[in-house]
N, C-alpha and C positions, 0 to 999 in steps of 0.2 A: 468432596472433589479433590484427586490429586493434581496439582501443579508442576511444573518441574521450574525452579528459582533462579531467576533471572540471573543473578550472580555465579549462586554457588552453584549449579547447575542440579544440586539434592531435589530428592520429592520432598513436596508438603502438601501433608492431607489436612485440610479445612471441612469443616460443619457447614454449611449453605441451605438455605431454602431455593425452593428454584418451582415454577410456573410454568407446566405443558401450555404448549403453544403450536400446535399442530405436530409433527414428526421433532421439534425442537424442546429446547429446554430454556428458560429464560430466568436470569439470574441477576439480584441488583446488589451492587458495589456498596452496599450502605455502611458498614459497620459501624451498626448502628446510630450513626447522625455525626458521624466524628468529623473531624475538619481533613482528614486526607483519604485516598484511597486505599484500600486495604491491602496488604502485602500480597495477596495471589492476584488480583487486578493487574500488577503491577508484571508477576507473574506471566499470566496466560498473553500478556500484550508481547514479552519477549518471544516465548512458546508457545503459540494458539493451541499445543494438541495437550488434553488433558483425559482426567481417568477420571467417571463417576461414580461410586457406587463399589467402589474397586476392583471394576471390570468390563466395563463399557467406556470404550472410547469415545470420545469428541472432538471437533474445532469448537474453540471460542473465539466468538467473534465481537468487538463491542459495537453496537448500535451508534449510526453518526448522526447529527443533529435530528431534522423532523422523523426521523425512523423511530432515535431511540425516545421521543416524545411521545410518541404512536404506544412504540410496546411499555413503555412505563405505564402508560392508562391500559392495557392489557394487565399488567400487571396488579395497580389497584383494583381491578375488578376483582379478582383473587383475593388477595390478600392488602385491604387498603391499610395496613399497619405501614406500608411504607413511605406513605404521605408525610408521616407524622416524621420519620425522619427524615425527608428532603427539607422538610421546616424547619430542622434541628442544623440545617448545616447550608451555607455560600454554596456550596460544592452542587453543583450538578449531579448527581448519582449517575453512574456508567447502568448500564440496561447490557448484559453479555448473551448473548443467543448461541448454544453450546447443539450444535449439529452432529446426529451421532456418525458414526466413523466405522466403518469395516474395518476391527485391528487387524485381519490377517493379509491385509490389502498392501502390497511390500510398496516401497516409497521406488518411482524410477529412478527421480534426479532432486535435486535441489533446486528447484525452477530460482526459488530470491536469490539464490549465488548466480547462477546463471546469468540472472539479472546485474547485479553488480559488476560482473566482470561485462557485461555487455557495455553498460554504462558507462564504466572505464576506458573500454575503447573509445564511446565517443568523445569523455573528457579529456581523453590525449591528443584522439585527429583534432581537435578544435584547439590546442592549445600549441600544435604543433604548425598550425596551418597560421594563426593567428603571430608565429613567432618568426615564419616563411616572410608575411607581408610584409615585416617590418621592415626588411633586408630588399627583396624583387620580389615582384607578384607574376613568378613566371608562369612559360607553358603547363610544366609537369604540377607548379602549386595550383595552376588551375583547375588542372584536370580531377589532383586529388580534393580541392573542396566543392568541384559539382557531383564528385562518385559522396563525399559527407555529406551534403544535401540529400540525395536521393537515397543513400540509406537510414537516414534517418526520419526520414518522411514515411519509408517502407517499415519501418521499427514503430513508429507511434499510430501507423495505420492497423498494424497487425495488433498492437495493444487494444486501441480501441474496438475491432470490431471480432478479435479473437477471446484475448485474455481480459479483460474487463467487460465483454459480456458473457464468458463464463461465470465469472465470481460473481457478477451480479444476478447470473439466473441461480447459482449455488448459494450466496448470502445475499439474499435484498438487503438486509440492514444497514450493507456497504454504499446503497446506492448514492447518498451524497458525497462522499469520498470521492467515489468513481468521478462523477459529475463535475468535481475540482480538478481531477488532475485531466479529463476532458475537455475543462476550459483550458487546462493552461497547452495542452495541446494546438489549439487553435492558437496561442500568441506565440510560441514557438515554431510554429507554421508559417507566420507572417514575415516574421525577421527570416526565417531561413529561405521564404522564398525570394527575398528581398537581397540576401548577399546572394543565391544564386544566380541571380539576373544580376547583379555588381561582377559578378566571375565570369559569368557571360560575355558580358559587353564592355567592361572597365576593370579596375584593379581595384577592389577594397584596401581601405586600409585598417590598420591594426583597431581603429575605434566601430570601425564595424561588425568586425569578428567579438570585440568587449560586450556589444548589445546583445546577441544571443547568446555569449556567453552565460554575464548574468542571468541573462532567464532563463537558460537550458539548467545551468548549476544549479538553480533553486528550483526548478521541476525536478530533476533528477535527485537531489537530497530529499524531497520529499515523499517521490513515490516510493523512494527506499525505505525510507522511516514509516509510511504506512499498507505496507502489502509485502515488504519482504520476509518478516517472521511467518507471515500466515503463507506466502507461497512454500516456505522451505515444509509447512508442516501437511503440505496435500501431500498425495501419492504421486499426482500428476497434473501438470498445465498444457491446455494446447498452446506452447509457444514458440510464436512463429519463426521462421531466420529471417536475418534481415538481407542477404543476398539472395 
């Protein structure tokens, strides 16, 4: 399996074992029982799209808690030599499900930038609208944090019932992943319905713009850190606008 390195951005071809698993390939991070993960793990997490075989494309994907519990006993059915190394090591062993890929399939966009820069805008309206109250919580600062509200309710609706149930019909393995940042959906929902009826009816002040902030900053740094290498390496996402 070739890689392309996290860092230096070089290919590195690795020797792997790897476990049909229907249309998939399944592959475990073990090197051999050692105490870390292995340098293309590390790898394919930055760049999901890899080379097998040194010509067939893939996504890799790592398996997230009870999924990749599920395919690890897929995989001892195979080959149970790799028992003996999760007993060799603390570490959990990543489980990576390598989905093959149409290389002549041209890429449209970069859906994870896309994302980022989306993102960005909401971490500006919020920090900009929050820096508005501090001073007068006028007409026009009204108007712009019920228009924040409602785009971003229109942005994590379209996540949930577009772009994360693609990925999940295209990687199950993701499904607990998805299911997290679906919770945190719902608490981001609450607080923002909550200053939008403050905006409504009264003037927020700066401590209530900090509540969602918090929470929106740590939802947003998260679902970057887990689905933005993998969206930059499809061809395509259905993803939705948010106006």
């Amino acid at each position: 399996m070739t890689t392309t390195g996290a860092r230096s951005g070089r290919s590195h071809t690795v020797e792997i074992g790897a476990v049909p698993d229907g249309d998939t390939l399944l592959v475990v991070a073990s090197a051999g029982g050692a105490s870390r993960h292995p340098a293309w793990f590390h790898n394919l997490k930055a760049n999901p799209r890899v080379t097998v075989d040194g010509r067939r494309t893939a996504i890799a994907v790592a398996a997230a808690e009870e999924e990749r519990d599920r395919l690890f006993d897929v995989v001892l059915d195979t080959a149970p030599g790799y028992a003996d190394y999760q007993r060799q090591t603390s570490r959990v062993l990543p489980v990576v499900v390598l989905h093959p890929e149409d290389p002549d399939v041209v890429r449209v966009r970069a859906a994870g930038d896309e994302l980022v820069a989306l993102h960005g805008w909401f971490r500006q309206e919020l920090a900009a609208l929050r820096s508005g109250a501090e001073v007068e919580f006028t007409d026009d600062l009204r108007s712009n944090c019920l228009a924040f509200c409602v785009g971003l309710e229109r942005h994590h609706m379209g996540e949930d019932y577009a772009v994360f149930s693609f990925l999940q019909q295209r990687f199950p393995e993701l499904g607990p992943v998805l299911e997290q940042l679906r919770a945190e959906h719902v608490k981001v929902a609450r607080l923002r319905g909550e200053l939008s009826v403050l905006a409504a009816q009264d003037s927020p002040s700066p401590d209530d713009f900090d509540r969602l902030d918090v929470a929106l900053t740590a939802h947003l740094d998260r679902e970057e850190a887990l689905l933005v290498p993998l969206l930059n390496a499809l061809p395509d996402v259905p993803w939705p606008k948010v106006g």
